[in-house]
C-alpha positions as CSV (number, residue, x, y, z in Angstrom):
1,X,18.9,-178.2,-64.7
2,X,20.1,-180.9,-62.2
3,X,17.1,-181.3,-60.5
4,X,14.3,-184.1,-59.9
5,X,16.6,-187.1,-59.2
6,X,16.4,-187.0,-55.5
7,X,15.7,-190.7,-53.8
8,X,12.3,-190.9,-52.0
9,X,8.6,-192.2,-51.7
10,X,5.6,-190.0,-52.8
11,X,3.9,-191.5,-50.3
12,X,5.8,-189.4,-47.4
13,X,7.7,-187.0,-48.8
14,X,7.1,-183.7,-51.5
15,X,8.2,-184.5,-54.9
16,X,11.2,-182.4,-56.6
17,X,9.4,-181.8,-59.4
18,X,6.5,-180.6,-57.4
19,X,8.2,-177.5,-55.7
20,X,12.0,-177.0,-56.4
21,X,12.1,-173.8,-58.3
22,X,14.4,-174.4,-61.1
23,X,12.0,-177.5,-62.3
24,X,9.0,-175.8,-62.4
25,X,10.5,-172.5,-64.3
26,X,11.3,-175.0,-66.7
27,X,8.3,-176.6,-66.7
28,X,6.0,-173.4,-67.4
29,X,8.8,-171.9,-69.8
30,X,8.3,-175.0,-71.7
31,X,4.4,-175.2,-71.4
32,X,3.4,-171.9,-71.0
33,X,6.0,-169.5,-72.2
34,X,3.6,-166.9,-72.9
35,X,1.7,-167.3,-69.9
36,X,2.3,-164.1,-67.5
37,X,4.6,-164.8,-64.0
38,X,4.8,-161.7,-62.9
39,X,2.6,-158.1,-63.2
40,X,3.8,-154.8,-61.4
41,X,1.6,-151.7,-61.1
42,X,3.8,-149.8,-64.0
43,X,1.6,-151.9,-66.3
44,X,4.9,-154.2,-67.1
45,X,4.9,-158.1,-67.0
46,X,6.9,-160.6,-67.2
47,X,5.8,-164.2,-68.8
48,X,7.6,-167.6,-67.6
49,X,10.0,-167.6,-70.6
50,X,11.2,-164.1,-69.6
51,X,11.2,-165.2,-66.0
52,X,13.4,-167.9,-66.8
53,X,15.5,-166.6,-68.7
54,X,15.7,-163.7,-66.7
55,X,17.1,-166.0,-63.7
56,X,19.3,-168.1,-65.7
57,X,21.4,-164.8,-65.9
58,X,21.7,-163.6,-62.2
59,X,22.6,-166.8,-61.5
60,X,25.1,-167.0,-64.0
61,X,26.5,-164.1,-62.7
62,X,25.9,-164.7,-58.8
63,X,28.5,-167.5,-59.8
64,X,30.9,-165.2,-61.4
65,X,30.7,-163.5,-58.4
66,X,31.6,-166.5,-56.0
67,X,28.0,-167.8,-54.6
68,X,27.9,-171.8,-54.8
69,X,25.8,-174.3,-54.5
70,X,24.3,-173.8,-51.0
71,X,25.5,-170.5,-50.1
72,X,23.8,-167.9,-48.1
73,X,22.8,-165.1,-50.3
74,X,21.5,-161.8,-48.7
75,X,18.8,-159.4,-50.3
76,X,18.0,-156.1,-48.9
77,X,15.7,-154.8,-51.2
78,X,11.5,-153.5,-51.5
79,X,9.1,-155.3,-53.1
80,X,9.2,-155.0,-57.2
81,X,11.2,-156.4,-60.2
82,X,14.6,-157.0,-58.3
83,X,14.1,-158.9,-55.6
84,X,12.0,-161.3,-57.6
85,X,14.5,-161.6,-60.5
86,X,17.2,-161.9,-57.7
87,X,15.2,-164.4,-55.7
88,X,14.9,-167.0,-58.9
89,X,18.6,-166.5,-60.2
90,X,19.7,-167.8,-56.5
91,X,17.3,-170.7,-56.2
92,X,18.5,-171.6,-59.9
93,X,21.6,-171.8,-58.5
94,X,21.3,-173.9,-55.8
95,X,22.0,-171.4,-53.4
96,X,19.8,-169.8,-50.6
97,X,17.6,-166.2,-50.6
98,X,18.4,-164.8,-47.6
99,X,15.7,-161.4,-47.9
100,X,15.8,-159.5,-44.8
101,X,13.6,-156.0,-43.6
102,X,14.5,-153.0,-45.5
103,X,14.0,-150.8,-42.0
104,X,17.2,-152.6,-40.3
105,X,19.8,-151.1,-39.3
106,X,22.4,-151.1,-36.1
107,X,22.3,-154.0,-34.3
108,X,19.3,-155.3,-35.4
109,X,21.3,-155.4,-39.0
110,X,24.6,-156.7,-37.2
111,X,21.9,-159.7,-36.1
112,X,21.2,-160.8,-39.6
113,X,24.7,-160.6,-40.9
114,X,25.7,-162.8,-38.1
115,X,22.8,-165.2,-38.3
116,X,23.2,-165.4,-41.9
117,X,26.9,-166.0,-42.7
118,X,26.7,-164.5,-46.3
119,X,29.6,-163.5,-47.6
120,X,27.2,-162.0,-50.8
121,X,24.9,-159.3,-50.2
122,X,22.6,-157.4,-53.2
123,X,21.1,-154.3,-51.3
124,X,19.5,-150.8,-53.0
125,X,21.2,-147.7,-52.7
126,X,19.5,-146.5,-50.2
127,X,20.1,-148.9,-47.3
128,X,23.5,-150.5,-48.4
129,X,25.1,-147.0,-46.5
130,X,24.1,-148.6,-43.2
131,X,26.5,-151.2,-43.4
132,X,29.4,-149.0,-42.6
133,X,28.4,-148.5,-39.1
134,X,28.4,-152.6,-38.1
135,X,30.7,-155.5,-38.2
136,X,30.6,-157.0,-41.3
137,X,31.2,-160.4,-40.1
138,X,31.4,-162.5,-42.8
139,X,30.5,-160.2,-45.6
140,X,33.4,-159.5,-48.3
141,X,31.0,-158.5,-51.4
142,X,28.1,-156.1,-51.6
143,X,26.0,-155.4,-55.0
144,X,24.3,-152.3,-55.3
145,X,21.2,-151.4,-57.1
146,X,19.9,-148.4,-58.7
147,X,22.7,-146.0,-57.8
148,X,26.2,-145.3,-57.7
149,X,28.5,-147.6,-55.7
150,X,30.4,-146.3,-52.5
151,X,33.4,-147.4,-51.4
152,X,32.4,-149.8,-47.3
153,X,36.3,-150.4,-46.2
154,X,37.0,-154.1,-46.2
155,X,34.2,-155.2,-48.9
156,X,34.1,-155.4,-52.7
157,X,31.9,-152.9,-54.1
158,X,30.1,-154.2,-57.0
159,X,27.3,-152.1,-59.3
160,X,23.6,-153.7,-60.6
161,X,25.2,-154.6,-63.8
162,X,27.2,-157.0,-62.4
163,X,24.2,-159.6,-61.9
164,X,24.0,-159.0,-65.8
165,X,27.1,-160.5,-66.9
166,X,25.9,-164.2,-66.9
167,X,24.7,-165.8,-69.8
168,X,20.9,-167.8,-70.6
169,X,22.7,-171.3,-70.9
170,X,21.5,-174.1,-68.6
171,X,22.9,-174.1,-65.3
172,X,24.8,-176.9,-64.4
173,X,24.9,-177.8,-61.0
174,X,27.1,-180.3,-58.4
175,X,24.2,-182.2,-57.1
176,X,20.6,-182.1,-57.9
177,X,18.4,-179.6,-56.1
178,X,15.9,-181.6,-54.0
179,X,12.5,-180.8,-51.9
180,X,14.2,-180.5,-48.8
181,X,17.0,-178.5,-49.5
182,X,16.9,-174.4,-47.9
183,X,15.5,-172.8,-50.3
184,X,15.1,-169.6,-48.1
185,X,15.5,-167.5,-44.8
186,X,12.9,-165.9,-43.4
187,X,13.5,-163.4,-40.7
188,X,11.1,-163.5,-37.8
189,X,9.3,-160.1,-37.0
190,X,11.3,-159.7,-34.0
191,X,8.4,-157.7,-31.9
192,X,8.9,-160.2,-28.6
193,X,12.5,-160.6,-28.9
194,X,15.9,-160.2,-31.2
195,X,14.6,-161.9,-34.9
196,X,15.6,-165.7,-35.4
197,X,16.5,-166.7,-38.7
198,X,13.7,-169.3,-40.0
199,X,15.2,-171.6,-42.3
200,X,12.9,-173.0,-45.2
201,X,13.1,-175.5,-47.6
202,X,11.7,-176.1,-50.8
203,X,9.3,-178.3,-49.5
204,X,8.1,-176.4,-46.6
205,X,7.2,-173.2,-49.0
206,X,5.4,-176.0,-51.1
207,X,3.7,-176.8,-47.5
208,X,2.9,-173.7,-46.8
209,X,1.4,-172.4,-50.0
210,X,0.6,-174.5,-52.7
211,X,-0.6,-177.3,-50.5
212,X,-2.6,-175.2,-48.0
213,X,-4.5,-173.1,-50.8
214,X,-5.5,-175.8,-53.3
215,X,-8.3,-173.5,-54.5
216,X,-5.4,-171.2,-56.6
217,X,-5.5,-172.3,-60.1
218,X,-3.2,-172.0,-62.8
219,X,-5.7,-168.7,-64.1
220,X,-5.1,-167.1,-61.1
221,X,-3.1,-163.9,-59.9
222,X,-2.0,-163.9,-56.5
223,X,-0.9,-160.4,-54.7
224,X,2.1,-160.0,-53.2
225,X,1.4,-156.9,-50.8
226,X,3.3,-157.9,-47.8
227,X,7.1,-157.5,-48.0
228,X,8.9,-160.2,-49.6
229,X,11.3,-160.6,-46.2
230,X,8.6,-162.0,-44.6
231,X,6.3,-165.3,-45.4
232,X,3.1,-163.3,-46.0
233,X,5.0,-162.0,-49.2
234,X,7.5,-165.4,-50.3
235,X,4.1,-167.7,-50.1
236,X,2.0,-165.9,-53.1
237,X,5.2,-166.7,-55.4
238,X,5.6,-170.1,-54.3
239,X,1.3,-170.6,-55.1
240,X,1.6,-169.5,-58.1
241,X,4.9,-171.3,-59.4
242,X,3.7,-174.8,-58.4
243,X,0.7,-173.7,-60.3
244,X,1.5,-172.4,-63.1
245,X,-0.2,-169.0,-62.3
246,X,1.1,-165.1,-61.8
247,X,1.4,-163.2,-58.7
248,X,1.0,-158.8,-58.9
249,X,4.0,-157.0,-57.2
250,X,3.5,-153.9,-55.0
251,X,5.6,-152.2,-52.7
252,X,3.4,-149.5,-50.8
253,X,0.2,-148.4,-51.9
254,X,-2.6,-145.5,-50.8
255,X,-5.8,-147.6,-49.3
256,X,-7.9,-145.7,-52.0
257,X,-6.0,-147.6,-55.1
258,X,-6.5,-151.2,-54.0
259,X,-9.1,-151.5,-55.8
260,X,-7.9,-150.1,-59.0
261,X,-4.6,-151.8,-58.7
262,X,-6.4,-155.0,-58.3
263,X,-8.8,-154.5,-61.2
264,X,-5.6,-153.3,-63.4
265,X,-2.9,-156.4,-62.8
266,X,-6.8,-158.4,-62.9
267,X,-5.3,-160.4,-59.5
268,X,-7.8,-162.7,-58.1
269,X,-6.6,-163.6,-54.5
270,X,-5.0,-161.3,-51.9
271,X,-4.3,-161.9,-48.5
272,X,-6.3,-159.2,-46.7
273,X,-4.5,-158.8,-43.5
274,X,-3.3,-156.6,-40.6
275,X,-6.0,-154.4,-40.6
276,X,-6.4,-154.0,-44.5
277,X,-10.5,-155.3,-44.3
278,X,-11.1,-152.8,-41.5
279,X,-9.5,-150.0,-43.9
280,X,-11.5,-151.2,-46.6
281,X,-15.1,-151.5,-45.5
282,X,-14.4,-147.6,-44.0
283,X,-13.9,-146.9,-47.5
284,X,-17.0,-144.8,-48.7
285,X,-19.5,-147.6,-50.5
286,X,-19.0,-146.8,-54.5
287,X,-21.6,-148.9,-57.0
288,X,-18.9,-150.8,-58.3
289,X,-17.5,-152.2,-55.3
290,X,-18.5,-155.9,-56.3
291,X,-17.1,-155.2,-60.2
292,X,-13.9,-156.6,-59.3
293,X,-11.7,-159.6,-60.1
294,X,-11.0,-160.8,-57.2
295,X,-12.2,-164.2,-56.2
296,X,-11.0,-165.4,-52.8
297,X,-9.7,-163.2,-49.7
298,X,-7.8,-164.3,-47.1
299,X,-8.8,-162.5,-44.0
300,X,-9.1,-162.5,-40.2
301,X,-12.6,-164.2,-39.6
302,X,-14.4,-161.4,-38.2
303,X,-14.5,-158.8,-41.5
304,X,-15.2,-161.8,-43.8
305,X,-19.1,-161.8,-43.7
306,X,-18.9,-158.1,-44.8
307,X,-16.0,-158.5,-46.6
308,X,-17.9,-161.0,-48.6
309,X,-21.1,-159.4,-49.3
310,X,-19.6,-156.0,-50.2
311,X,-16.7,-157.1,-52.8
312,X,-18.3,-160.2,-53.9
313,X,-15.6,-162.5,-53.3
314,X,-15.6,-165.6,-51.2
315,X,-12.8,-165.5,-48.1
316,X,-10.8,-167.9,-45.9
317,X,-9.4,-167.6,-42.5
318,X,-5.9,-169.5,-41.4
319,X,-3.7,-169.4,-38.7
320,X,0.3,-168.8,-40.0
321,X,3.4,-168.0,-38.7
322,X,7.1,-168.7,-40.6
323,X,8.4,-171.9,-39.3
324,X,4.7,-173.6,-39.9
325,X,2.7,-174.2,-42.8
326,X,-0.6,-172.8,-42.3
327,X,-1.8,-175.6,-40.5
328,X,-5.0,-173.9,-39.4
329,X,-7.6,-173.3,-42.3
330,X,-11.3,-172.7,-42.4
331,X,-13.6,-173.8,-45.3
332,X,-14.6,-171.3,-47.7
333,X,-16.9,-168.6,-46.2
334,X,-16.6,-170.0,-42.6
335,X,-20.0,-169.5,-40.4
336,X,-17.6,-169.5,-36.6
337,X,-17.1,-165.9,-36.4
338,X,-13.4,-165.4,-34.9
339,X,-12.6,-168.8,-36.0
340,X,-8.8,-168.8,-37.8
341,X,-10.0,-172.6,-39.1
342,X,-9.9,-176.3,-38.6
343,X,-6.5,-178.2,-38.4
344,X,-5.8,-179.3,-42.0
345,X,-4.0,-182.8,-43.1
346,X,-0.9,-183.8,-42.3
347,X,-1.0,-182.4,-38.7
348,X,-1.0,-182.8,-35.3
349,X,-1.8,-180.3,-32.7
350,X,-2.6,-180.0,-29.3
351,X,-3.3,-176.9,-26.7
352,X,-1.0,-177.4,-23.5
353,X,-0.2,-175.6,-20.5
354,X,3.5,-174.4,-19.1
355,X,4.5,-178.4,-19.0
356,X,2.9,-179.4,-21.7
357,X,-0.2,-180.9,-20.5
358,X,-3.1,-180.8,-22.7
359,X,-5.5,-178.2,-21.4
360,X,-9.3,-179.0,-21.4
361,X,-11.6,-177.8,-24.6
362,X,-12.5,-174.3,-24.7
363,X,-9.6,-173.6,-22.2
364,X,-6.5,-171.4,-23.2
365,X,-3.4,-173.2,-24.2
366,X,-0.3,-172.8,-25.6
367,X,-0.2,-174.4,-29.7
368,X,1.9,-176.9,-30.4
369,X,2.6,-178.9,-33.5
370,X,4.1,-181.3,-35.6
371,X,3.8,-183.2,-38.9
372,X,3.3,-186.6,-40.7
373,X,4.8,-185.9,-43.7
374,X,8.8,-184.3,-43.3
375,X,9.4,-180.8,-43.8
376,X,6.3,-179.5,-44.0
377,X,7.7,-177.2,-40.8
378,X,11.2,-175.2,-41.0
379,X,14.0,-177.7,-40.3
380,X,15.2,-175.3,-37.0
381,X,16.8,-171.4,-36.6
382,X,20.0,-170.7,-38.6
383,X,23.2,-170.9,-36.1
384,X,20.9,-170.8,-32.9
385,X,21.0,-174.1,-31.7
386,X,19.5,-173.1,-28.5
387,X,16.3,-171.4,-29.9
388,X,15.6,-174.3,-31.7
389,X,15.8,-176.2,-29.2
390,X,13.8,-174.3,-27.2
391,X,10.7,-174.8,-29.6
392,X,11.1,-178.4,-30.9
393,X,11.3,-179.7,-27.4
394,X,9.3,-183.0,-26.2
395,X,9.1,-183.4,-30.1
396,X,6.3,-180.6,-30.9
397,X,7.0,-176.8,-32.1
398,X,5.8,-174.8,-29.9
399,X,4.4,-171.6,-31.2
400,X,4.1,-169.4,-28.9
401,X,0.3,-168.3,-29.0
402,X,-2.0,-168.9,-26.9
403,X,-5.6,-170.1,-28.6
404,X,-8.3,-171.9,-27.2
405,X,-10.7,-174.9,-29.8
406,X,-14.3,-175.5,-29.5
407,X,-15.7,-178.5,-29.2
408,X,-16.1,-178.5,-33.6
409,X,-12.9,-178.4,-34.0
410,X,-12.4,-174.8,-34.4
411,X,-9.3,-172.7,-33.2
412,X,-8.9,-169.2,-31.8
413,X,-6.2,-167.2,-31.6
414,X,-6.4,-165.0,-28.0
415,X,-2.9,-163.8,-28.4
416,X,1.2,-164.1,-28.0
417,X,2.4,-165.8,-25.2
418,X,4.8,-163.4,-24.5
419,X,2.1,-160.6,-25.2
420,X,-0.5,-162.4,-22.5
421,X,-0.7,-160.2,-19.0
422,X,-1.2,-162.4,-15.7
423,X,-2.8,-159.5,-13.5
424,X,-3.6,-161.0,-10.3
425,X,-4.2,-164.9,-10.5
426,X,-6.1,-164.0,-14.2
427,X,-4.6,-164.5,-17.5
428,X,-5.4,-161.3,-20.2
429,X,-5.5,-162.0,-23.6
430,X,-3.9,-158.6,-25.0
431,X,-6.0,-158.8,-28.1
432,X,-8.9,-158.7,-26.5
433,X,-7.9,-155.8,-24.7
434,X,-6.8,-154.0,-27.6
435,X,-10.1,-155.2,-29.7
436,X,-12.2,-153.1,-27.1
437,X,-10.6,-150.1,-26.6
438,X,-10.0,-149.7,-30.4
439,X,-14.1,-150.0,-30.2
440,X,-14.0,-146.4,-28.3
441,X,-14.9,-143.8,-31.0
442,X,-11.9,-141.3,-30.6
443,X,-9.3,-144.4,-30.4
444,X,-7.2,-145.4,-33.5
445,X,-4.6,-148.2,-32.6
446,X,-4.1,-149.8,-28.8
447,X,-1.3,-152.3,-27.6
448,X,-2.2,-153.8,-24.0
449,X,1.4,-154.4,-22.2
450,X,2.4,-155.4,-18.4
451,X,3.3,-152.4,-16.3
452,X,4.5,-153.1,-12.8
453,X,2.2,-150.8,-10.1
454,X,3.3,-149.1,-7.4
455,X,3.1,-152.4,-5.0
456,X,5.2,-154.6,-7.7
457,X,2.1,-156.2,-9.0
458,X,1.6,-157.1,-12.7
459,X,-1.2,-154.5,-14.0
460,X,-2.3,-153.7,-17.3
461,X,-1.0,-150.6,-19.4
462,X,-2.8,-149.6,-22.6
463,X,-1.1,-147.5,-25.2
464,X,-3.1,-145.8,-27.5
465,X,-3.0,-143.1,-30.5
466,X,-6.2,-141.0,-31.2
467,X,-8.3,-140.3,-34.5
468,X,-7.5,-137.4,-36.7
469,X,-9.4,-134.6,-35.1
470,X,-10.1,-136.4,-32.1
471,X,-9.3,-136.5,-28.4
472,X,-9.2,-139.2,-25.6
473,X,-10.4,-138.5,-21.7
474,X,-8.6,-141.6,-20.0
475,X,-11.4,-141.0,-17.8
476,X,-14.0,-141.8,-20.4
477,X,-12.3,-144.3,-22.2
478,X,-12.2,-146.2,-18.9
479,X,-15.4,-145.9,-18.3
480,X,-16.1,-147.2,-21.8
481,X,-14.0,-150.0,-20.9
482,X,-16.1,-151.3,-17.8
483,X,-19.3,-151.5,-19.5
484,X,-16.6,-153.5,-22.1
485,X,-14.4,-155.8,-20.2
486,X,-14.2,-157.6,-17.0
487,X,-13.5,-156.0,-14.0
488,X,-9.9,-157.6,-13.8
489,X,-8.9,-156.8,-17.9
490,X,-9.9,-153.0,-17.6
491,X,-6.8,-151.2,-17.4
492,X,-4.9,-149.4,-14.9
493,X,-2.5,-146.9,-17.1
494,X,-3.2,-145.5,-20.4
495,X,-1.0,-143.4,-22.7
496,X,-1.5,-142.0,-25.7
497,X,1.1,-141.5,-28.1
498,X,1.5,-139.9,-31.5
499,X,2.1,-143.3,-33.3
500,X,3.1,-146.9,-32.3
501,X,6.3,-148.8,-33.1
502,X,5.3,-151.6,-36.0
503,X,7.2,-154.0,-38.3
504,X,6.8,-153.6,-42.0
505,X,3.9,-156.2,-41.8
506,X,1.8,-154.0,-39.3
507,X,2.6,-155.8,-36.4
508,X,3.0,-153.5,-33.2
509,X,6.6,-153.7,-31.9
510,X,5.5,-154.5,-28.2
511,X,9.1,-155.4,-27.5
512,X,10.0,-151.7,-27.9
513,X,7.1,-150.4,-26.1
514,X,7.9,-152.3,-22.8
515,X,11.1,-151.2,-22.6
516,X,10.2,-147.4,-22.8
517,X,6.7,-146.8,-21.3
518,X,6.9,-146.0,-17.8
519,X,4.0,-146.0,-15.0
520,X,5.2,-142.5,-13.8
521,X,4.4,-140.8,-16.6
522,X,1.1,-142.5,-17.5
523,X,-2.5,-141.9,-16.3
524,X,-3.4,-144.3,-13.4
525,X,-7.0,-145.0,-13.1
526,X,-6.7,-145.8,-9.3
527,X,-4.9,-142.5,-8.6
528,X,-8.0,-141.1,-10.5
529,X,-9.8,-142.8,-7.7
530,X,-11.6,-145.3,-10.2
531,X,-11.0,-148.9,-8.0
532,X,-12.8,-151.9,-9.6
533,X,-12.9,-155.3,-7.6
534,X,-14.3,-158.6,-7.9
535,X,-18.6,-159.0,-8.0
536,X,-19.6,-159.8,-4.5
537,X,-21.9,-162.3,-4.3
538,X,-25.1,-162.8,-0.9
């Protein structure tokens, strides 16, 4: 395979052989052939020896079709069979899965094609027609699956068979494949600014995953239900591969089938995230709510005591984000309620201010990190020099999020830097804004955003969208809010809207939302002649 011969100390780096894909398709081929890799909700699976053979064709034919070692390969498709087969038969090949979201399209799609470089792109049916409206930049070959093949001026049009035109030999490669070689590109969510292309390296997924969740075993089923363009859905396949284990492949689902999709791929650790344990535990209680296979949950800290007790499985909290490698991890069943974890091995972190200065414990500061061991983190943004820049300076990423630490140890995420409101001299965690008026009754979803008032000051706007069947007073919902919030975080506007902007991951697009709500158009509490001021004190 070419792999495994890479110079370097165990000590301080990640063995080959410990996370470079091609090696441990091998490995499990060889040792567990029959052992399942892969189960999708059709009832289908695929074992390692099908896996890897599987991969040594699409990268057989990704070769016939130009890629090389190293190349950029894009992948525009949903969650399923495809992407996965696709991902392996370019990491075989020494070149680089490039998955990006399937709702691009525009500029934002123009972004990725630029950022990327690919000259390669394998895209289903249904989104490749988007293309003809950009610049191509460096694109010169598209491959289309599950449909017919339309003709983009200036590119090669190629159908799905052509990534079945390689054959199962070995494939021989220039150089051996080593840790820290990009092994993917992750595109950031993009809901405070344009997406930055995350690169990744072999070691870094290993980082990430295998290292941070030591409790997956070999007998385990992880569950991909986040899309595979973003890290929530590339870690449960890089867990299982070092592991030996299977992951379960969905692409949407109805909240009502988790559990029966769960119980029928018998997966045993899910990330249950972005408001997934709320949807749950709303579910009506059923007697066989704890007859289930899953083992460990990994969920915001708050749901997990309930979580727990109602499904029977033990949880974990962490704190994540693309260029990191969840760093942040409670112990199983964590007691600190909000808590996203303890800082595991291997890194450094620190809570600053706007310089850099470390803030005092229990104060809110910005997280910054770095490692002891190389490429734990992403090595920097693909072909944006300054943005990397940006966040490795003084030697420390810098992530962005405000949390605060307690004096145990543990961290607490309060909210996006970007996202944070200064109203007044006081700093407003969004979240925590959000958290309470999603507590009003009629409410469904909330994003807390700055809105400049009539005097030019910074003032808080909430944007809301109501229960089915229900209806929201601003009036009330304010006055909810005071018995809530402090004086200062209670809001000023409110809207409601039909639906929020979100990612594909859940995340609210707040980005969007700034740049189209308006203060004219909103309810304004002190027009409504409700005025809240600072407690006097005799």
């Amino acid at each position: 395979m070419g792999t495994g011969n890479c110079e370097k100390s165990s000590i301080t780096t990640t063995s080959d052989r410990d996370c470079v894909f091609s090696s441990l398709l091998e490995k499990w081929a060889t040792q567990r052939p029959t052992a399942d890799f892969a189960r999708f909700p059709d009832g289908k699976a695929w074992t390692y020896e099908e896996a890897f053979r599987d991969a040594r064709v699409v990268a057989h034919s990704l070769r016939s079709l130009g890629v090389r070692q190293g190349d950029n390969v894009l992948c525009w498709l949903p969650n399923g069979p495809d992407i996965l087969r696709v991902w392996l038969g370019i990491n075989l090949l020494g070149a680089v899965f490039v998955p990006f979201n399937v709702s691009y399209k525009g500029e934002t799609l123009r972004n990725v094609l630029r950022l990327s470089e690919a000259r390669l792109l394998i895209g289903h049916k249904q989104l490749v027609p988007r293309l003809v409206d950009v610049s191509k930049e460096s694109l010169t070959d598209v491959v289309v699956i599950g449909g017919p093949v339309a003709e983009i001026s200036g590119i090669r049009m190629h159908g799905e068979e052509a990534l079945e035109t390689g054959s199962d030999a070995p494939v021989e490669l220039e150089r051996d494949i080593c840790a820290h070689d990009t092994q993917s590109i992750i595109f950031t969510s993009g809901t405070t600014g344009p997406s930055k292309a995350v690169l990744s390296s072999y070691a870094h997924l290993y980082a990430q995953g295998a290292e941070a969740f030591e409790f997956f075993e070999g007998s385990d089923c992880f569950m991909i239900n986040l899309p595979m363009f973003h890290c929530g859905g590339t870690i449960p396949v890089g867990v299982a591969i070092a592991n030996g284990g299977a992951v379960s492949v969905f692409d949407k689902f109805k909240i009502d089938e988790f559990w029966s999709l769960i119980r029928a791929t018998n997966t045993t650790v899910a990330y249950a995230v972005v408001g997934l344990p709320d949807l749950l535990l709303k579910q009506p209680a059923n007697p066989t709510d704890r007859e289930n296979p899953l083992r460990v949950a990994i969920l915001p800290g708050r749901s997990g005591p309930v979580f727990r007790q109602r499904f029977d499985c033990d949880v974990y909290t962490i704190f994540n984000m693309s260029e990191v490698c969840t760093p942040i991890r409670s112990e199983r069943n964590p007691s600190a309620v909000d808590s996203c974890g303890t800082l595991r091995d291997g890194i450094e972190a620190r809570l600053v201010d706007a310089f850099d200065n470390e803030v005092l414990t229990g104060e809110a500061g910005e997280l910054i990190m770095r490692t002891r061991r190389p490429w734990m983190f992403s090595h920097g943004y693909a072909n944006n020099p300054e943005a990397t820049a940006k966040a490795w300076r003084n030697g420390w990423f810098h992530t962005g999020d405000l949390l605060k630490k307690d004096a145990a140890g543990n961290f607490y995420f309060l909210d996006r830097l970007k996202d944070s409101i200064r109203r007044k001299g006081e700093n407003i965690s969004s979240k925590e804004v959000e958290e309470a008026v999603c507590r009003f009754p009629s409410v469904e979803d909330a994003a807390a955003i700055p809105a400049k008032g009539i005097d030019g000051e910074e003032e808080v706007m909430v944007v809301i969208t109501e229960r089915k069947g229900a209806f929201v007073k601003p009036d009330e919902l304010i006055e909810f809010l005071i018995g809530q919030l402090p004086y200062f975080m209670v809001p000023r506007y409110v809207r409601i809207e039909k639906k929020l902007p979100k990612t594909p991951t859940g995340k609210i697009q707040k980005i969007e939302l700034r740049s189209k709500m308006t203060t004219e158009s909103s309810w304004d509490r002190e027009a409504a002649g409700i005025i809240l001021k600072k407690e006097r004190f005799s």
